[in-house]
C-alpha angles and dihedrals in degrees: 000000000000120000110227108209113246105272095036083061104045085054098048080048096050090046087052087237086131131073124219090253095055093042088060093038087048084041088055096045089054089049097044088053093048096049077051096057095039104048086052089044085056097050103046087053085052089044080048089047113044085044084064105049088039087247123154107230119220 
């Protein structure tokens, strides 16, 4: 499955070019991306973190 980017998505959606069953599948792939992007964010802030308080990080 292809991932639309967002906007691309809300406006397929609007327009009723999507059915129930691609929006969620589009809606889980951006989830999916974002608990990517958090989880490596957080651990680069605990990687900063732990560098400035001479910390080893696990």
């Amino acid at each position: 499955m292809s991932q639309y980017n967002l906007q691309q998505f809300v406006k397929l959606w609007a327009q009723e070019r999507l059915t129930t069953e691609q929006a969620i599948g589009q809606i889980l792939l951006h989830l999916q991306e974002l608990a990517e992007r958090l989880k490596a964010l957080e651990q680069r802030m605990r990687s900063s973190t732990a560098a400035e308080s001479g910390e080893e990080t696990p």
